[in-house]
TIDO-426885 format. One record per residue (C-alpha): residue number from 1; residue in one letter; x, y, z. Coordinates in steps of 0.2 Angstrom, whole numbers, m for minus. Example, Ala and Ser with C-alpha at 12.3 -4.5 7.8 and 13.67 -1.06 7.14 Angstrom:
2
<1,"a",<62,m22,39>>
<2,"s",<68,m5,36>>
***
This chain:
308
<1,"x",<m678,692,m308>>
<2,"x",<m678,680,m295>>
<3,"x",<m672,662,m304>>
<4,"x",<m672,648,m293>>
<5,"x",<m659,636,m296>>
<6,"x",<m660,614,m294>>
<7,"x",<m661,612,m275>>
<8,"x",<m669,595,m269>>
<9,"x",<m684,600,m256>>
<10,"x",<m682,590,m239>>
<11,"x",<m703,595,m237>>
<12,"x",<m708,590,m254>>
<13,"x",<m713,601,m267>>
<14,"x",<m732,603,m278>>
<15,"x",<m727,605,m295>>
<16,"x",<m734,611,m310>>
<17,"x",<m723,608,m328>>
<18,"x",<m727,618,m343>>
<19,"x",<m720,635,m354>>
<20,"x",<m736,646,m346>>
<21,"x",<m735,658,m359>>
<22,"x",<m747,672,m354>>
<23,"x",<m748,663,m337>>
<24,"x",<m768,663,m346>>
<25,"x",<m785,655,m338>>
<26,"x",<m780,637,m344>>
<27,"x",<m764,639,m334>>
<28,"x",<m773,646,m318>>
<29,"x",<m786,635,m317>>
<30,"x",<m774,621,m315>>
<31,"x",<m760,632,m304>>
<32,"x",<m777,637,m291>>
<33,"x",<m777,618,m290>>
<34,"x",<m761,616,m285>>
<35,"x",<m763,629,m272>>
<36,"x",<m780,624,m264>>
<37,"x",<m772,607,m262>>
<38,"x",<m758,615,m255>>
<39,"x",<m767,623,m239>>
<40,"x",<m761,619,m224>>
<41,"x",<m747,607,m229>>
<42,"x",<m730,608,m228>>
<43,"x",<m726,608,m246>>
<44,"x",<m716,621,m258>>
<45,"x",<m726,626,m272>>
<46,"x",<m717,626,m288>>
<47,"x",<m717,627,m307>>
<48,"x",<m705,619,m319>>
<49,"x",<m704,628,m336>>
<50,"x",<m692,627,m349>>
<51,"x",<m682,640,m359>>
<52,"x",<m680,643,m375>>
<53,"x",<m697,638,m380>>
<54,"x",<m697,623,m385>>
<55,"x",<m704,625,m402>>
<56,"x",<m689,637,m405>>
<57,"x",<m677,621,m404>>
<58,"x",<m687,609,m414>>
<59,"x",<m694,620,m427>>
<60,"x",<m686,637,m425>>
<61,"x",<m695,644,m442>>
<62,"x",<m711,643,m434>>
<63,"x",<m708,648,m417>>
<64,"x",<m720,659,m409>>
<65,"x",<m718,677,m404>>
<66,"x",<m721,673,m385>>
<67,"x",<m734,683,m377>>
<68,"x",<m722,683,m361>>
<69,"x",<m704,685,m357>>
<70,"x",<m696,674,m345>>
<71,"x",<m694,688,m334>>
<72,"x",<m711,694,m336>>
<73,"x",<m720,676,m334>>
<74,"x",<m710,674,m317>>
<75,"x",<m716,689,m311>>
<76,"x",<m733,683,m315>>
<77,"x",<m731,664,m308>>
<78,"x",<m725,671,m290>>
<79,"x",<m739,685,m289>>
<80,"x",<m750,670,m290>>
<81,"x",<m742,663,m277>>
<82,"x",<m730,652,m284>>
<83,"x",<m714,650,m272>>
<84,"x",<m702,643,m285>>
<85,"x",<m699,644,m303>>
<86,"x",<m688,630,m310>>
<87,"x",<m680,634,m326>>
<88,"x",<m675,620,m336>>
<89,"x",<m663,623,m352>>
<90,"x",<m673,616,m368>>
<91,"x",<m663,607,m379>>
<92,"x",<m667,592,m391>>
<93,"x",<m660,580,m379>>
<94,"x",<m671,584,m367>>
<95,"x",<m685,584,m382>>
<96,"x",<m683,564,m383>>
<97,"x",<m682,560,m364>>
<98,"x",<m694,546,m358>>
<99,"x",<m705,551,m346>>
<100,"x",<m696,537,m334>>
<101,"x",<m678,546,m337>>
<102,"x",<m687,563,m333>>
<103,"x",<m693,556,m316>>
<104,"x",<m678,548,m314>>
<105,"x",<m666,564,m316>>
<106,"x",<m679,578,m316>>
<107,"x",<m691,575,m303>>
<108,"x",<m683,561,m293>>
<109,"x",<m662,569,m293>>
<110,"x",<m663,587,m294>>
<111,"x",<m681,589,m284>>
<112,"x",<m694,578,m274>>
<113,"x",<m710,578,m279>>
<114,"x",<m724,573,m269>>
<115,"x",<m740,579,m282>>
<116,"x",<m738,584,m299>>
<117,"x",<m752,598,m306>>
<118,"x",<m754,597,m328>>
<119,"x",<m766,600,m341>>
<120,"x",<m776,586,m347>>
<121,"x",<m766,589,m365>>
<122,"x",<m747,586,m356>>
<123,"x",<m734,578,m363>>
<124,"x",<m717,572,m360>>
<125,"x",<m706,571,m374>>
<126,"x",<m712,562,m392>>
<127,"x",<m730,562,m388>>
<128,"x",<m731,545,m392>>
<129,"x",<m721,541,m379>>
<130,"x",<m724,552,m365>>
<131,"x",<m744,556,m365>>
<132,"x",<m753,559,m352>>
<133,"x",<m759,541,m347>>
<134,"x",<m741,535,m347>>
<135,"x",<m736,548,m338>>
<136,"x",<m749,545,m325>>
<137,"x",<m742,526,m323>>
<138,"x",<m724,531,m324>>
<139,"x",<m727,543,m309>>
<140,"x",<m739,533,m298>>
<141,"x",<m724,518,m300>>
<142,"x",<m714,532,m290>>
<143,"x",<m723,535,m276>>
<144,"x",<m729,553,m287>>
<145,"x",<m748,558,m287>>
<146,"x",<m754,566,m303>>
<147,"x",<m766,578,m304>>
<148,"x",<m774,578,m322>>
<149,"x",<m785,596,m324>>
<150,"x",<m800,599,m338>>
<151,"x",<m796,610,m351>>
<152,"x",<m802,627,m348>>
<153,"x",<m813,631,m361>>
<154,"x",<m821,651,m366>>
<155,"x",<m838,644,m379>>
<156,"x",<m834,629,m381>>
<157,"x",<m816,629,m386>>
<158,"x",<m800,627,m375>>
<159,"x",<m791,643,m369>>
<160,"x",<m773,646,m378>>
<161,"x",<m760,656,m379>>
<162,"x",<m761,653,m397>>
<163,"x",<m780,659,m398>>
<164,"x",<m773,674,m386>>
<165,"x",<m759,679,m397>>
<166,"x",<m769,681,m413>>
<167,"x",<m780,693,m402>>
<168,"x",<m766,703,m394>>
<169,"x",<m758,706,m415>>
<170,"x",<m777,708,m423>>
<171,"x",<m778,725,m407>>
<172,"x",<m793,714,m398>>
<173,"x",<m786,717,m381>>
<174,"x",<m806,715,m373>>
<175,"x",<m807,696,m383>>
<176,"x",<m787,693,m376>>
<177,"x",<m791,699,m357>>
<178,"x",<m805,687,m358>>
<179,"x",<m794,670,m359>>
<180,"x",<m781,679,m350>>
<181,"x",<m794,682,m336>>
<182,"x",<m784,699,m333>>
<183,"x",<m779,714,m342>>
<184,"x",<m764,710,m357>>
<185,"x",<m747,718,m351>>
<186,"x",<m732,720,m358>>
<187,"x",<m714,724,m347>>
<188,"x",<m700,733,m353>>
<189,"x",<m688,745,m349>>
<190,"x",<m688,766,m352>>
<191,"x",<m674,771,m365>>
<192,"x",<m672,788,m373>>
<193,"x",<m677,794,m386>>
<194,"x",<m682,810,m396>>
<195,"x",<m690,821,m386>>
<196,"x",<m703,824,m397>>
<197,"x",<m718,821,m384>>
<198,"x",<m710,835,m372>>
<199,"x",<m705,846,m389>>
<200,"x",<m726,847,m392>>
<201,"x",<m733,847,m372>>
<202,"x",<m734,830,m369>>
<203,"x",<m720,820,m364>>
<204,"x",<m718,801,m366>>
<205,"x",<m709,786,m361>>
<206,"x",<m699,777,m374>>
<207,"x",<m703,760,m372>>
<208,"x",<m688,743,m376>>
<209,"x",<m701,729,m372>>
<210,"x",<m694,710,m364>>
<211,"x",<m712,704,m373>>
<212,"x",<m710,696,m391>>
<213,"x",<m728,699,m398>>
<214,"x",<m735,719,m398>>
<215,"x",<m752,723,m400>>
<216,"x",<m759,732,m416>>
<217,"x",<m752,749,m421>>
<218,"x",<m763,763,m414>>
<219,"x",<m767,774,m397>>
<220,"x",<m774,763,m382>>
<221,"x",<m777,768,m365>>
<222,"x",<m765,761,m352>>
<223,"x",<m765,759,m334>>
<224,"x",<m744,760,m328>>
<225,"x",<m736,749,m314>>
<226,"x",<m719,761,m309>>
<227,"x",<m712,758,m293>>
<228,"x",<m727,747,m285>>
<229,"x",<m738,764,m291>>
<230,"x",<m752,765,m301>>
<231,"x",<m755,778,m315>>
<232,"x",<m765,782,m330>>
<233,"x",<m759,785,m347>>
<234,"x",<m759,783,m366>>
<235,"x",<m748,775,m377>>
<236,"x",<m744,774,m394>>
<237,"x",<m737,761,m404>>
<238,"x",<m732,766,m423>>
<239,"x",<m720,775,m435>>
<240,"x",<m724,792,m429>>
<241,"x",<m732,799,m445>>
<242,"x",<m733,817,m440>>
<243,"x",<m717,819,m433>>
<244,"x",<m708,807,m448>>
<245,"x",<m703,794,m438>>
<246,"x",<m691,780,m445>>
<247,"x",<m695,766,m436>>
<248,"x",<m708,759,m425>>
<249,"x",<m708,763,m407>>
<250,"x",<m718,762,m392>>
<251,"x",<m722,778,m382>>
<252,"x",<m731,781,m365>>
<253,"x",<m739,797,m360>>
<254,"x",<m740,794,m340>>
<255,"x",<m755,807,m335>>
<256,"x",<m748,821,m325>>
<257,"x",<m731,812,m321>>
<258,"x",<m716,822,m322>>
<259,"x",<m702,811,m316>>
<260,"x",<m687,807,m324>>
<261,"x",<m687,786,m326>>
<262,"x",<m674,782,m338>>
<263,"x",<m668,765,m334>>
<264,"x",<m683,761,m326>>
<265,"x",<m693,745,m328>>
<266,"x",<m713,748,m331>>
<267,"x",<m729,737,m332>>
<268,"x",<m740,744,m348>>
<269,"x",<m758,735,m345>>
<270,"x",<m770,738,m361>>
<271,"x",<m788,745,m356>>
<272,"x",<m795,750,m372>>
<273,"x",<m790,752,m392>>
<274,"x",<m793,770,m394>>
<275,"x",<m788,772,m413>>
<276,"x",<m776,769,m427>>
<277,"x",<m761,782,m427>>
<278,"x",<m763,791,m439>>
<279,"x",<m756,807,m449>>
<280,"x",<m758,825,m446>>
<281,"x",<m755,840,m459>>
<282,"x",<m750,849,m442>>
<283,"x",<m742,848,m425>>
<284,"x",<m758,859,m419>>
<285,"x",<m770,844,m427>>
<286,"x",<m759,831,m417>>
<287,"x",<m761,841,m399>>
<288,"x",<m780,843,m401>>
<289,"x",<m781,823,m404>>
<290,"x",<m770,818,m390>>
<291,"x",<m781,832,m379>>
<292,"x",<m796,820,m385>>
<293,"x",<m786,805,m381>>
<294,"x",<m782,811,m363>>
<295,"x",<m799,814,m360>>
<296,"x",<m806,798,m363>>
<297,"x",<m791,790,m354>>
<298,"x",<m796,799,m338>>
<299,"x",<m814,796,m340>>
<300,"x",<m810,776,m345>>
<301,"x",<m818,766,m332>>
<302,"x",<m814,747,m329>>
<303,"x",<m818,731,m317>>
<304,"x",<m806,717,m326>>
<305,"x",<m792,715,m312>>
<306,"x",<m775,721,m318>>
<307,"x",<m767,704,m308>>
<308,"x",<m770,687,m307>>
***
């Protein structure tokens, strides 16, 4: 994970402040912003985000399960074609700054900002204190353009990562990709675990996931980024009611892969919500589904781009 730490930016820097969880539509229509604007000048083009989420500090019961991991949302930010991602430690200090002491030990001391890219809901701070208007006056007295961007808005009503993770829980991957303008992924890392999958002809890949929020339990049909490559696959996420499975687990069947990746990092994109998991009388029952499931996964066509 490439963190990039405090460094003040002789050439300036273009930079965009928010938690970009899901890195969705609202937050690409502002970051395109930043980057068309960027064209041709002699700028870095950054993010600022903060970690923990902020809502974990100030209200830690009803924190979200974040759609992202920090790891994953870099990933996402520079594939964009963000340069730098500034990770600022949350804390409820920093919750009570002014936006004149943020510019002053933020934006002025640790980085130089020439143009400063937010969402027209932005805030510094207790909202009362640090909306968007006094934000704009507060920077403009520094010599700082702001750069106020619409809403994004999907039938009338603003995109979310809120509205997105309901989707991603409710198994609506197809109403997700659409405020995420891309296909919902999730990163993790392969671990071991029963065998089971290579035990009945169809080997998976044990998945221990960085994301917080997991789609509904059932079958869906993936698309796999291992090692800059592309495959197809199935995965399951459930209980294992066949095989009597303890505890919920998430399982890739990469198709006609046979390498061993433990330890391996790996990109699960979601195409398509197959079916629920469900139980089988017998082992034989449970190969002619996943047959069925394997079909479909290699006939499943689809256009929506997998990055942003």
């Amino acid at each position: 994970m490439k963190r990039i730490k405090f460094n003040k930016n002789k050439k300036g820097i273009f930079l965009s402040i928010g938690n970009f969880d899901g890195v969705h539509l609202g937050h690409q229509k502002i970051l395109k912003e930043l980057l068309k604007k960027a064209v041709n000048k002699d700028v870095e083009k950054a993010v600022l985000t903060f970690y923990p989420h902020p809502v974990k500090v100030l209200s830690p019961k009803k924190t979200p399960h974040l759609l992202t991991s920090l790891r994953h949302k870099m990933n996402m930010l520079f594939d964009i074609g963000i340069d730098n991602v500034y990770v600022l430690e949350f804390n409820k200090k920093l919750s009570k700054i002014t936006p004149d002491d943020f510019i002053e030990h933020v934006v002025k001391d640790r980085l130089n900002v020439s143009e400063l890219f937010v969402g027209e809901n932005f805030a510094i701070g207790d909202k009362e204190k640090g909306n968007i208007k006094k934000i704009e006056q507060s920077f403009k007295e520094n010599g700082i353009k702001v750069n106020v961007i619409k809403n994004r808005k999907i039938k009338g009503k603003s995109v979310s990562s809120t509205r997105i993770r309901e989707n991603v829980l409710a198994g609506k991957i197809k109403e997700a990709e659409k405020l995420l303008g891309k296909k919902y992924s999730i990163l993790g890392t392969v671990i071991r675990g029963e065998g089971i999958g290579r035990k009945i002809g169809f080997p998976t890949a044990n998945i221990e996931p960085y994301n917080e929020i997991i789609p509904l339990l059932g079958v869906y049909i993936v698309k796999v980024l291992l090692n800059e490559k592309w495959y197809k696959g199935l995965v399951n996420i459930g209980y294992r009611p066949t095989v009597k499975g303890k505890k919920k687990t998430i399982e890739v069947h990469i198709l006609n892969f046979e390498n061993d990746i433990y330890g391996k990092d790996i990109e699960i994109f979601f195409l398509k919500r197959l079916r629920m998991e469900k139980h089988f009388k017998h082992i034989d029952n449970l190969r002619i589904q996943i047959k069925k499931d394997i079909k479909k996964a290699l006939a499943f066509n689809d256009t929506v781009p997998f990055r942003d």
